[in-house]
C-alpha positions as CSV (number, residue, x, y, z in Angstrom):
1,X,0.0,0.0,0.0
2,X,1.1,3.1,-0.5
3,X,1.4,6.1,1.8
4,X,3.2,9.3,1.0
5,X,2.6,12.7,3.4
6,X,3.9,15.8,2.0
7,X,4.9,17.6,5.2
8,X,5.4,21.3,4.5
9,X,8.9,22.4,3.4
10,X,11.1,23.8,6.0
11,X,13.7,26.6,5.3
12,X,16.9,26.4,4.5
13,X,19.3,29.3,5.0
14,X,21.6,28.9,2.0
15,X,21.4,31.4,-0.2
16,X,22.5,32.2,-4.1
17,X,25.6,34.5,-4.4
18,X,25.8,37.2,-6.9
19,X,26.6,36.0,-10.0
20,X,27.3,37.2,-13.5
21,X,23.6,37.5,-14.7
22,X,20.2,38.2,-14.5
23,X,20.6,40.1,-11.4
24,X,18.4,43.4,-11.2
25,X,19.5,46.6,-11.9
26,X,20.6,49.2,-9.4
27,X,18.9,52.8,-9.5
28,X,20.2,55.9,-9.7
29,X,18.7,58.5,-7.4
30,X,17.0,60.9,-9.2
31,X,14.9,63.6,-8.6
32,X,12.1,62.0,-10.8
33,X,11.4,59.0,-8.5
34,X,12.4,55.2,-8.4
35,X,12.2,52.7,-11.5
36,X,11.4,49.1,-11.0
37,X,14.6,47.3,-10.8
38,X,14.6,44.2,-13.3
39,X,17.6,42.4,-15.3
40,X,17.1,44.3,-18.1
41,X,15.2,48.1,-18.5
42,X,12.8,47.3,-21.7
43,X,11.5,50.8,-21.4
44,X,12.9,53.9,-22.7
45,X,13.6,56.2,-19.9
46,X,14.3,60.0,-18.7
47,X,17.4,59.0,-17.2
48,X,19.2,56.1,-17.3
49,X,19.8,53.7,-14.3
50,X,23.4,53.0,-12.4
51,X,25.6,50.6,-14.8
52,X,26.1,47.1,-13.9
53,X,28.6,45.6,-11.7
54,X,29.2,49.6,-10.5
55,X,31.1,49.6,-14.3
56,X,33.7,46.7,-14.3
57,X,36.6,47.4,-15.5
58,X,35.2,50.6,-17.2
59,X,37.2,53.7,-16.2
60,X,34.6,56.6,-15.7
61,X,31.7,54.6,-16.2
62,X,28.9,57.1,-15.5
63,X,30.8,60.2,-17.2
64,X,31.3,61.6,-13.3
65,X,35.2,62.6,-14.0
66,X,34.6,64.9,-17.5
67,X,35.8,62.3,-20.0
68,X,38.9,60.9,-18.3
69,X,38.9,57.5,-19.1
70,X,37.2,58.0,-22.9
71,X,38.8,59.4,-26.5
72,X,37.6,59.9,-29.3
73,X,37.5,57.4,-32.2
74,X,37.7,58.4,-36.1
75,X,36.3,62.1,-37.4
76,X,33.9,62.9,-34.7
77,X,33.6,65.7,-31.6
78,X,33.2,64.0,-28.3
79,X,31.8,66.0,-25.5
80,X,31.0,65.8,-21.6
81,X,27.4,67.3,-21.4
82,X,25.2,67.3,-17.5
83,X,21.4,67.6,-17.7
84,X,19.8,70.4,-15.5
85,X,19.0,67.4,-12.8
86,X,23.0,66.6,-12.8
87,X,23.4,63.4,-15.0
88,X,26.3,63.4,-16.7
89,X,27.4,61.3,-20.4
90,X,28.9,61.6,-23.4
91,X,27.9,62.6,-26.6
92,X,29.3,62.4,-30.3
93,X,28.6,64.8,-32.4
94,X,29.9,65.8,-36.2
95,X,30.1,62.2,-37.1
96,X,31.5,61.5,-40.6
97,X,31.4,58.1,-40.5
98,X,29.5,55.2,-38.8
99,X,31.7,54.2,-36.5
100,X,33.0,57.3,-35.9
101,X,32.3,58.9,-32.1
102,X,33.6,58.1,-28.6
103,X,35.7,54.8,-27.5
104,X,37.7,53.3,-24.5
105,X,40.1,50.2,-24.5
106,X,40.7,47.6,-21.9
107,X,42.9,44.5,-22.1
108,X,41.0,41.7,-22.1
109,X,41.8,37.6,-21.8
110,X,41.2,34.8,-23.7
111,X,40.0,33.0,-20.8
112,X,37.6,35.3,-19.4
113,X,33.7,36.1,-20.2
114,X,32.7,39.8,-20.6
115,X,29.3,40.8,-20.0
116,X,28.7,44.6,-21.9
117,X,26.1,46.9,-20.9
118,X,24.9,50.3,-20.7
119,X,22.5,53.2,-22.0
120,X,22.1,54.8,-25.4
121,X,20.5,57.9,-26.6
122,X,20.3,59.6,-30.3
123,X,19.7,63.2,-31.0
124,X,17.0,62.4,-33.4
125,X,14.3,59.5,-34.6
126,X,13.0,56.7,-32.6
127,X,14.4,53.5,-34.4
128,X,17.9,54.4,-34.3
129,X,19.8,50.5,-34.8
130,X,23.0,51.3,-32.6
131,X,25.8,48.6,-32.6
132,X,28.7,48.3,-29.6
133,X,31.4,46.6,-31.0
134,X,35.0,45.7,-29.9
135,X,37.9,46.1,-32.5
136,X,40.3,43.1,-31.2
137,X,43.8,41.6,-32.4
138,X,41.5,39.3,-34.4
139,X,38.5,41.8,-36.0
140,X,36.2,43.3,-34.9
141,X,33.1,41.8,-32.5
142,X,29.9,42.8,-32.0
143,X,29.1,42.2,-28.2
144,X,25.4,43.7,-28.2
145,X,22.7,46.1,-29.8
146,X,20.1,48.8,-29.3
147,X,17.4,50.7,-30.3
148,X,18.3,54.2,-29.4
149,X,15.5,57.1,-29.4
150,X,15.7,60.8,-28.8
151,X,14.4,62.3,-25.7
152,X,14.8,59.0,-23.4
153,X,17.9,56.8,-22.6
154,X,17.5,52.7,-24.2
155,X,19.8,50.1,-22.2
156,X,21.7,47.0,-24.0
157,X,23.5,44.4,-23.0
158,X,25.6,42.0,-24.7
159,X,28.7,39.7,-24.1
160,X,31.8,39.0,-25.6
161,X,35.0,36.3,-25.6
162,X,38.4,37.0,-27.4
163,X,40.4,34.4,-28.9
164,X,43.8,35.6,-27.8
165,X,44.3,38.3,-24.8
166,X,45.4,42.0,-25.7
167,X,44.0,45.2,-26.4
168,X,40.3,45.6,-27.4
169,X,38.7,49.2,-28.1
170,X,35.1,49.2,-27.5
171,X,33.0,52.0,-29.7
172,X,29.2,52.7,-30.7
173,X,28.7,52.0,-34.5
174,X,25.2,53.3,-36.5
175,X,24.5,53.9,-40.1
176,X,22.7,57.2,-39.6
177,X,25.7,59.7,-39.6
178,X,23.7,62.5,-39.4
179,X,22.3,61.8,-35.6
180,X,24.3,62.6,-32.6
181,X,24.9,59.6,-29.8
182,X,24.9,59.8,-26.2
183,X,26.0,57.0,-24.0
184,X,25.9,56.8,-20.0
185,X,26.7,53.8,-17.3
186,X,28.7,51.7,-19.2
187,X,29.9,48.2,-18.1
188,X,32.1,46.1,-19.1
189,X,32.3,42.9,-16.5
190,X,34.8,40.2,-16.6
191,X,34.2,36.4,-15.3
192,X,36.2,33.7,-15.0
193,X,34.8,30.6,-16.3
194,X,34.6,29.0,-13.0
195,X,32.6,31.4,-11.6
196,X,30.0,31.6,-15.0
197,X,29.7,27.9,-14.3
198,X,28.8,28.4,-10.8
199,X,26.8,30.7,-11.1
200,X,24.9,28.6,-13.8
201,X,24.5,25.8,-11.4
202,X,23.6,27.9,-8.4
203,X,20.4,29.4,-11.0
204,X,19.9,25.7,-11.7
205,X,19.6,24.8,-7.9
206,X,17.2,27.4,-7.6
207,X,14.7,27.8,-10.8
208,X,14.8,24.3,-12.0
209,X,14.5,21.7,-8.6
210,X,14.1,21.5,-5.1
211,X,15.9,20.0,-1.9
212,X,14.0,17.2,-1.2
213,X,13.8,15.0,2.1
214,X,12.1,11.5,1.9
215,X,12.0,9.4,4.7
216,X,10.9,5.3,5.2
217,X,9.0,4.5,7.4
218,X,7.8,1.2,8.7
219,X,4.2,0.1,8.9
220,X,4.4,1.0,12.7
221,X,6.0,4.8,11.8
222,X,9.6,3.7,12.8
223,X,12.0,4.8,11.0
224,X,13.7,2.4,8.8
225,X,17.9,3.0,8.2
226,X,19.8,1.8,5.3
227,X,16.9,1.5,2.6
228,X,17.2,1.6,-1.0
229,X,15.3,4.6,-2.9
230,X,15.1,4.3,-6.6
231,X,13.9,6.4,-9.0
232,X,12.4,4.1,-12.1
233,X,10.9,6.8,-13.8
234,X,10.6,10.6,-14.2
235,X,9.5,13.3,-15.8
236,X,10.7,16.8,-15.6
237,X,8.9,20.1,-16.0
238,X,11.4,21.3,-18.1
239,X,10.1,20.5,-22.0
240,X,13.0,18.8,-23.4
241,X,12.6,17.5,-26.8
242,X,13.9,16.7,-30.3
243,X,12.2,17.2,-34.1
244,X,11.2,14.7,-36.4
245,X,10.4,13.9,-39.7
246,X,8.0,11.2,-41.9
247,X,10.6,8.8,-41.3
248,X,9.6,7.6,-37.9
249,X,6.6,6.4,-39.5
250,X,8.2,3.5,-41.0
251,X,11.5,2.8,-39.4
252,X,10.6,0.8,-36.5
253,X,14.6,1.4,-35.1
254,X,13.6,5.3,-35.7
255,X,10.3,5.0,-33.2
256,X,11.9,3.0,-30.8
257,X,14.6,5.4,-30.2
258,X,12.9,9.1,-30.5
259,X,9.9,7.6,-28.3
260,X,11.9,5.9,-25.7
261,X,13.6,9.2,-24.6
262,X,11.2,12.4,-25.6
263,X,8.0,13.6,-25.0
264,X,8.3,17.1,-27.1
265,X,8.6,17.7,-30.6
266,X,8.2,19.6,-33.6
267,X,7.7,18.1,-37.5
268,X,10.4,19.6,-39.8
269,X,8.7,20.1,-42.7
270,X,5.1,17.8,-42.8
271,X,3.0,20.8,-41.1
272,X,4.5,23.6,-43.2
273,X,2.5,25.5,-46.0
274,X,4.2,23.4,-49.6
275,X,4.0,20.1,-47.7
276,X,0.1,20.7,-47.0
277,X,-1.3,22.4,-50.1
278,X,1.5,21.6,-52.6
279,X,-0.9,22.2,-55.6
280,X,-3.2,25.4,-54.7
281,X,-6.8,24.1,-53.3
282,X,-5.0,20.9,-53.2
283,X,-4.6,19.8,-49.4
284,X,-3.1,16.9,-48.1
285,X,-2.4,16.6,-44.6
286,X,-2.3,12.7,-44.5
287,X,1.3,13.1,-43.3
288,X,1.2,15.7,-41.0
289,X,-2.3,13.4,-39.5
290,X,-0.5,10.5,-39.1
291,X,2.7,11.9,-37.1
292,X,0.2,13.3,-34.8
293,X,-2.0,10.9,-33.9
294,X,1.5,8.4,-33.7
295,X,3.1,11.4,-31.1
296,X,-0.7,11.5,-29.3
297,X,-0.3,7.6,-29.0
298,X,3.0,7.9,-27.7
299,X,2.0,11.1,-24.7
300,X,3.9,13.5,-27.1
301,X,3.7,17.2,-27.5
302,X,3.9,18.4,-30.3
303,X,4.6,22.3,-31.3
304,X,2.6,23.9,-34.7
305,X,5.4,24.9,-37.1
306,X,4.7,26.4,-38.8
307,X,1.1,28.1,-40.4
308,X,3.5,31.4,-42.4
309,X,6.8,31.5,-43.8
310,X,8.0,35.0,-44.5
311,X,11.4,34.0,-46.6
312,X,10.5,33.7,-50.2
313,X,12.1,31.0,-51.2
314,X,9.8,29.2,-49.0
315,X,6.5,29.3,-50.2
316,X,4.3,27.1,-51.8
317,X,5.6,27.0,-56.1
318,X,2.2,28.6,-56.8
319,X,2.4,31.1,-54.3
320,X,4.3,33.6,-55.4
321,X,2.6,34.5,-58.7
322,X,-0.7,35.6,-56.7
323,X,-1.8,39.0,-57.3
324,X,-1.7,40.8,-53.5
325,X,-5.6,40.0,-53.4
326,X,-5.6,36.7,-54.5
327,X,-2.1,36.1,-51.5
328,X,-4.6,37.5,-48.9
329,X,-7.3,35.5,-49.9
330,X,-4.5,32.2,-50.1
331,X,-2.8,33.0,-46.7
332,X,-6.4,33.6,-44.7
333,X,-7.5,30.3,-46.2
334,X,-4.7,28.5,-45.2
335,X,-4.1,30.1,-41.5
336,X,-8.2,29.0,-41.0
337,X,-7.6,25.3,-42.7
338,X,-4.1,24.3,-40.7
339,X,-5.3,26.0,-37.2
340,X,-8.8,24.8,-37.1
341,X,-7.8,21.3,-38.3
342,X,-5.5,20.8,-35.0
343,X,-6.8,23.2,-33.1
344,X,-6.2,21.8,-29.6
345,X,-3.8,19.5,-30.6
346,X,-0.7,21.2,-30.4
347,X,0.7,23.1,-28.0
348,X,2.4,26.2,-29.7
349,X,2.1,27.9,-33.2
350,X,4.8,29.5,-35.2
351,X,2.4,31.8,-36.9
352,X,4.9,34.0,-39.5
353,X,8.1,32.2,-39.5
354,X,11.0,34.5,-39.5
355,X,9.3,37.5,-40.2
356,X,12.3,39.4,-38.6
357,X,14.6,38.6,-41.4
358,X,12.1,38.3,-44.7
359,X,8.9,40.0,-45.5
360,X,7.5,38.2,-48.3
361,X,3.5,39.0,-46.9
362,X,4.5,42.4,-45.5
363,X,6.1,43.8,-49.0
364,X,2.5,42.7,-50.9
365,X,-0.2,43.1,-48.2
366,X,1.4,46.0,-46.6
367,X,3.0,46.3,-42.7
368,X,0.2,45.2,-41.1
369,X,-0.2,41.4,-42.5
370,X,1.4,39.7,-39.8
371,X,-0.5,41.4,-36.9
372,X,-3.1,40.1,-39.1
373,X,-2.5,36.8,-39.4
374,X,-2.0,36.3,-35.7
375,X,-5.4,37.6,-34.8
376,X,-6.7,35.4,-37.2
377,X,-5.0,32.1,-36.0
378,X,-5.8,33.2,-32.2
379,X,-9.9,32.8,-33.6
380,X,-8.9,29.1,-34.0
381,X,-7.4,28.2,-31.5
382,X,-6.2,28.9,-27.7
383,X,-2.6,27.7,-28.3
384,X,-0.1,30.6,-27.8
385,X,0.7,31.8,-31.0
386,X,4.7,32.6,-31.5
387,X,7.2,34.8,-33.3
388,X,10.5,32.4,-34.4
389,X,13.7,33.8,-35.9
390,X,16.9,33.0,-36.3
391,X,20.6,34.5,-34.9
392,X,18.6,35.8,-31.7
393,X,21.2,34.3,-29.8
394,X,23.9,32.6,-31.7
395,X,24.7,35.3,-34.3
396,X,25.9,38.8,-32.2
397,X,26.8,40.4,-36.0
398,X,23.3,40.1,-37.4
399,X,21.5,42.9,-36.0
400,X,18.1,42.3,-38.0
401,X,17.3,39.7,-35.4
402,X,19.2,41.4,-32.2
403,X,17.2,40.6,-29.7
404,X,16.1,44.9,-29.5
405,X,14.5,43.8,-32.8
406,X,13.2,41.4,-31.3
407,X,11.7,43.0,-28.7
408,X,10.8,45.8,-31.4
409,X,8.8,43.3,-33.5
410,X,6.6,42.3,-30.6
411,X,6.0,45.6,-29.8
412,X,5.2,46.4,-33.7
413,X,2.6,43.3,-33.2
414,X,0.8,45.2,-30.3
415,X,0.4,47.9,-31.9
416,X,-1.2,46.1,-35.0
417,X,-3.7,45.1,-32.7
418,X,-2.6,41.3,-31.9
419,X,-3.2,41.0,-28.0
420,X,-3.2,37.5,-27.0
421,X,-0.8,34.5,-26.0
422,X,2.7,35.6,-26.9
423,X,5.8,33.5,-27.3
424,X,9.6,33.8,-28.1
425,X,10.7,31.0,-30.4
426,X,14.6,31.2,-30.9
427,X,16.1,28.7,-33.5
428,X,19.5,28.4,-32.4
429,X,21.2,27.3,-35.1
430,X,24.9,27.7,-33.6
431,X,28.6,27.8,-35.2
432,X,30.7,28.6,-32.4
433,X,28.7,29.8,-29.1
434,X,29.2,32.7,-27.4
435,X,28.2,32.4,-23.6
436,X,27.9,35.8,-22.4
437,X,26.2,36.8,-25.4
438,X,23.4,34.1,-25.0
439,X,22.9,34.6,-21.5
440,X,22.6,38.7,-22.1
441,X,20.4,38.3,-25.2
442,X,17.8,35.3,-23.1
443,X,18.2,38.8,-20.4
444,X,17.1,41.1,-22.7
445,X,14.4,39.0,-24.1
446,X,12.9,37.9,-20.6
447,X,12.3,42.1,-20.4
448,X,9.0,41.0,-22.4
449,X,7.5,38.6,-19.7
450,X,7.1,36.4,-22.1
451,X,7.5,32.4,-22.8
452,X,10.8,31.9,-24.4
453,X,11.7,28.5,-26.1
454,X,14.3,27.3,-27.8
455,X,13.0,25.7,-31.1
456,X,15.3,24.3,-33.5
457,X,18.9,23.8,-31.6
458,X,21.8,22.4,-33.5
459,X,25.2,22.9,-33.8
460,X,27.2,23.1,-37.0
461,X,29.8,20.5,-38.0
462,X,33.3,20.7,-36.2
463,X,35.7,18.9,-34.2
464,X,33.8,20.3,-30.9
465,X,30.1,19.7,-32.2
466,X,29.7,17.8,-28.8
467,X,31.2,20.0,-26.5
468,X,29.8,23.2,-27.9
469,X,26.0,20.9,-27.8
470,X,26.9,20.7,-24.2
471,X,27.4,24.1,-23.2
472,X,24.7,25.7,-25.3
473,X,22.0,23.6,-23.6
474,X,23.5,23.9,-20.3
475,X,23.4,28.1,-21.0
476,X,19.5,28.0,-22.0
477,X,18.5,25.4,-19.3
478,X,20.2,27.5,-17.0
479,X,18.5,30.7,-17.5
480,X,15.2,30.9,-15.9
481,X,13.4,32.7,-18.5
482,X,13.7,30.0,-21.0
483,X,10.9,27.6,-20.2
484,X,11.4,24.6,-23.3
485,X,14.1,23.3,-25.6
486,X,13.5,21.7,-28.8
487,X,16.7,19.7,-30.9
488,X,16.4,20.0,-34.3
489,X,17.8,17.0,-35.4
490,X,15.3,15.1,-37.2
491,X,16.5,11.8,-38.5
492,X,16.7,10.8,-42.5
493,X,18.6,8.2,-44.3
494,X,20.1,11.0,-46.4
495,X,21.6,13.1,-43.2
496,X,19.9,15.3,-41.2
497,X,19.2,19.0,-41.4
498,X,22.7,20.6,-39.7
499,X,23.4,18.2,-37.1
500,X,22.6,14.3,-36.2
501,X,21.8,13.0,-33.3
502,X,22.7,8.9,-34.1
503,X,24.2,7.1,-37.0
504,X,21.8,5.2,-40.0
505,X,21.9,2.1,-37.4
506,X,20.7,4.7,-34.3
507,X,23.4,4.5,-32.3
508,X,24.7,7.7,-30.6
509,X,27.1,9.6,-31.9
510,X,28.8,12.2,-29.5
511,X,26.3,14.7,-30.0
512,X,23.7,12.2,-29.0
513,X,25.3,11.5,-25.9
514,X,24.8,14.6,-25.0
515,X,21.3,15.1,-25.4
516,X,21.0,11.5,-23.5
517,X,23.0,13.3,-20.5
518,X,21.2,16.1,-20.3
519,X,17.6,14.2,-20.7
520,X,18.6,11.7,-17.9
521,X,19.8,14.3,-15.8
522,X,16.5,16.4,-15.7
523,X,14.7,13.0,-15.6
524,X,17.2,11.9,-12.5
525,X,17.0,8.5,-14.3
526,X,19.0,5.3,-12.4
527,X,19.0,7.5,-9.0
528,X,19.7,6.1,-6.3
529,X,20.0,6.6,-2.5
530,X,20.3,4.9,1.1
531,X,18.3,6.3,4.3
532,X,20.3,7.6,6.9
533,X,19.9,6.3,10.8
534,X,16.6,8.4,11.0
535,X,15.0,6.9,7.8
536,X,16.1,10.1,5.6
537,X,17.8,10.1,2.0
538,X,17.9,13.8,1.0
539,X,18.8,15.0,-2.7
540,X,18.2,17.6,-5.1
541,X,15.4,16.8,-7.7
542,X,14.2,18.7,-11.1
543,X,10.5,20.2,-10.8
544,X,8.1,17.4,-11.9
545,X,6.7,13.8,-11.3
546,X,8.6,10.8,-10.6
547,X,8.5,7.2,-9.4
548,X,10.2,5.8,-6.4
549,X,10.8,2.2,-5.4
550,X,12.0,1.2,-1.7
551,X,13.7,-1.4,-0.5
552,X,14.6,-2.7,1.8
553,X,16.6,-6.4,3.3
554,X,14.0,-6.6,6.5
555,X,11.0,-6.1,4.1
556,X,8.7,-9.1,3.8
557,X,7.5,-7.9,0.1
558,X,10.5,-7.2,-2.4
559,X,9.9,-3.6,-3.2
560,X,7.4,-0.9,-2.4
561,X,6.2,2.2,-5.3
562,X,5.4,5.5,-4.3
563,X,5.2,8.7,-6.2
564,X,6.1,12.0,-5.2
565,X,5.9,15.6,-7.3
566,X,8.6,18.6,-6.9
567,X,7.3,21.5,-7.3
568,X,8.6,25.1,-6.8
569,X,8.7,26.5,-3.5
570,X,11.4,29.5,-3.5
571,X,9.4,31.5,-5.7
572,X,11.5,34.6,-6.0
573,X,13.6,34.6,-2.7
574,X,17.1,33.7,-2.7
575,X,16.3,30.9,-0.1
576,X,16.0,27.0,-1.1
577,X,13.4,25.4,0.6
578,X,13.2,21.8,1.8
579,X,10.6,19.7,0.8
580,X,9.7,16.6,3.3
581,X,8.1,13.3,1.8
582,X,7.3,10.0,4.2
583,X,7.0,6.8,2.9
584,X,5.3,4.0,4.4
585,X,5.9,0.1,3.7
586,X,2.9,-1.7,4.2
């Protein structure tokens, strides 16, 4: 029989240290009135907040010694200005060139992780794309980006690694030569990889599980030392899953291995646009029917990907001949068929694919077609509907998908009148990764209040595939805004889209080991513990539901299940709380 109290969780008194992200933002007093501290400042305000890390290694970080510290960089006139309430920056003025304007250099190391931050202003216009980039003994590197406005102060935050220590000059880059730039509480904030990592497991400890006590018991309530606790089977809160493909339909080796370990996916390409109407009025969805009802049989999740595709080159042959009336009448037709037909069945939908990089809809049914489409698909069905793009996180040079953009774009949805379920799909389709960059950009993005998943991750071919694999997912799972992570690695005889998973027989290659690490480790598969003298075994388990066998040498019955769920309890204090469980054999 089984018996499991939850007894309510006791404090503990350890507590996170400050690390090298999401941590919230200090104010500066001003006359004005407090701001809401947060990790990063979406809004655009009167005066900008105290820089992080009180500046790092930045000399004269909030302009308060003239320009000591600062030169000037190319053709431009650099000047110390203070507002009538006494904030003090710097401004760039006579530009003749885009990078031209104000700089500072630091020597950095190759082994360290810099996090960049600070606050912009422009003398004129409201979408003002501002770069901050690092010329280093290898190039130049963007670390992050911003929208800058007149009359209000934008923050950014980036990060940055060198591949060989020395000099590095950081400077402010925009197109728009004819616009003044202002900057104020600059950071720039070295970590050693040590303490990144720690950090990273300390945000772990406290976002993703719980201490957790579980004591056995006898059938008399004495408490029973030295028995076995095993945990047969779990399964995390976390959404950790892999693509697939019409392949799994009829390669029984395929099934056996996607369905033994994942219960999340998303189909490549049988759900998109040209795979469901390939000759106009023409709709087949027999594939796309029979992966779901195989992932519904199996307890799979699956996410809608995707209804839109704003890149050209994607669009059904027939498409892109339509006059703009008859695209309208196309797109509306097919946002009602593919929604309403799994309405309720899925759990996301990728509405206008990549609509921060291509505007195929937008250039022939003007700026408003995507703000359209979204209301339309939320008629449908509940699901939340998402924006997915590309480079978000693992390209800092491609500022059409900065994660400013990105927070621009959802704004630009708003105000087209689209006001329900949001989410933030980013691919991640990664070369080389760049930590403090992902972390700053997933900060950035978590401004929004938002879901953010990660929807198509894969790693590019090289000799460190594996490793990078590893740290990217270890990056995203450790960042509490991100709340699901998709692999996009679906399997095909032929080779698979970027990166593979197995070989043609399905056995692991490194990457797949990987992904088998990290999936076991959220799952705590093949856990196992001994009670103390008092009957306790104490751990530290990932949010979600798992199953527990006891045994034990006195035990007349071999083995005794019990179940037991982990669910948050710090909320947002720095304390860890202990969560008691009691296990009866009888």
């Amino acid at each position: 029989m089984r018996d499991m109290t939850s007894i309510p969780p006791e404090v503990m008194t350890h507590k996170l240290n400050e690390g090298p992200s999401y941590l919230p933002v200090k104010q500066k007093k001003r006359k004005q009135g407090s701001f809401k501290n947060q990790v990063i400042q979406d809004e655009c305000l009167k005066n900008p907040l105290k820089p992080l890390y009180n500046g790092g290694i930045v000399i004269n970080p909030e302009l308060n010694d003239g320009l000591n510290g600062w030169s000037s960089l190319g053709d431009a006139k650099i000047e110390h200005k203070v507002t009538n309430d006494g904030n003090k920056f710097i401004v760039a003025s006579e530009r003749k060139g885009p990078y031209h304007g104000f700089s500072q250099t630091f020597q950095l190391e190759k082994d360290k992780f810099y996090v960049i931050s600070g606050w912009v202003q422009v003398s004129r216009g409201d979408a003002n794309s501002v770069a901050v980039i690092f010329k280093t003994q290898s190039g130049f590197q963007h670390a992050a980006w911003a929208i800058a406005k007149s009359g209000c102060w934008s923050m950014f935050k980036g990060g940055l690694v060198v591949n060989a220590s020395g000099p590095a000059e950081l400077y402010f880059e925009t197109n728009n030569t004819a616009i003044d730039i202002w900057a104020d509480s600059i950071s720039v904030k070295p970590f050693s990889q040590e303490e990144w990592k720690s950090h990273q497991d300390q945000t772990i400890e406290k976002v993703r599980k719980s201490k957790v006590a579980i004591q056995v018991v006898d059938s008399k309530g004495k408490p029973l030392p030295n028995a076995t606790i095993s945990l047969v089977q779990g399964r995390a809160n976390f959404p950790f899953g892999c693509a697939i493909n019409k392949n799994v339909l009829n390669n029984t080796a395929y099934n056996n291995w996607f369905f033994s370990r994942f219960k999340f996916t998303v189909f490549e390409d049988e759900m998109k646009w040209y795979s469901d109407e390939p000759s106009q009025g023409k709709e087949d969805y027999s594939v796309s029917d029979s992966l779901l009802k195989l992932c519904k049989s199996r307890g799979v999740s699956v996410r809608g990907h995707n209804i839109l595709w704003d890149d050209p080159k994607f669009q059904p042959n027939w498409v892109p001949s339509l006059s703009p009336q008859q695209l309208s009448a196309a797109a509306t037709k097919r946002v009602g068929s593919v929604v309403r037909k799994y309405s309720g069945q899925v759990i996301h939908w990728d509405v206008v694919n990549e609509n921060l990089h291509f505007n195929f809809f937008e250039s022939k049914l003007g700026q408003g077609a995507s703000a359209n489409f979204y209301r339309l698909a939320s008629q449908f069905d509940k699901a939340p509907l998402f924006l997915n793009d590309f480079n978000t996180i693992e390209e800092q040079k491609d500022g059409a998908s900065s994660p400013a953009n990105y927070l621009a774009k959802i704004r630009q949805l708003r105000a087209g009148g689209y006001n329900g379920p949001l989410g933030i799909g980013l691919e991640g389709h990664f070369t080389t990764p760049n930590q403090p960059y992902i972390r700053s950009a997933l900060d950035t993005l978590a401004s929004a209040k938002l879901p953010i998943w990660i929807t198509e991750l894969d790693v590019s071919s090289s000799p460190n595939q594996a490793q990078f694999l590893d740290q990217i997912i270890k990056e995203v799972v450790g960042h509490p805004a991100v709340q699901g992570l998709i692999i996009w690695s679906g399997w095909s005889p032929n080779g698979c889209f970027r990166m593979c998973l197995t070989d043609n027989n399905f056995k692991n290659l490194p990457t797949g080991d990987v992904v088998d690490r990290v999936r076991t480790t959220l799952s705590h598969e093949g856990l196992i513990g001994t009670t103390n003298s008092d009957g306790y075994f104490e751990t530290s388990l990932f949010h979600g539901d798992y199953q527990a066998v006891v045994t034990h040498p006195l035990l007349a019955d071999s083995s005794f299940q019990h179940n037991l769920t982990v669910i948050p309890t710090a909320d947002e204090s720095d304390e860890i709380r202990l969560l008691s469980y009691k296990f009866t054999t009888e």
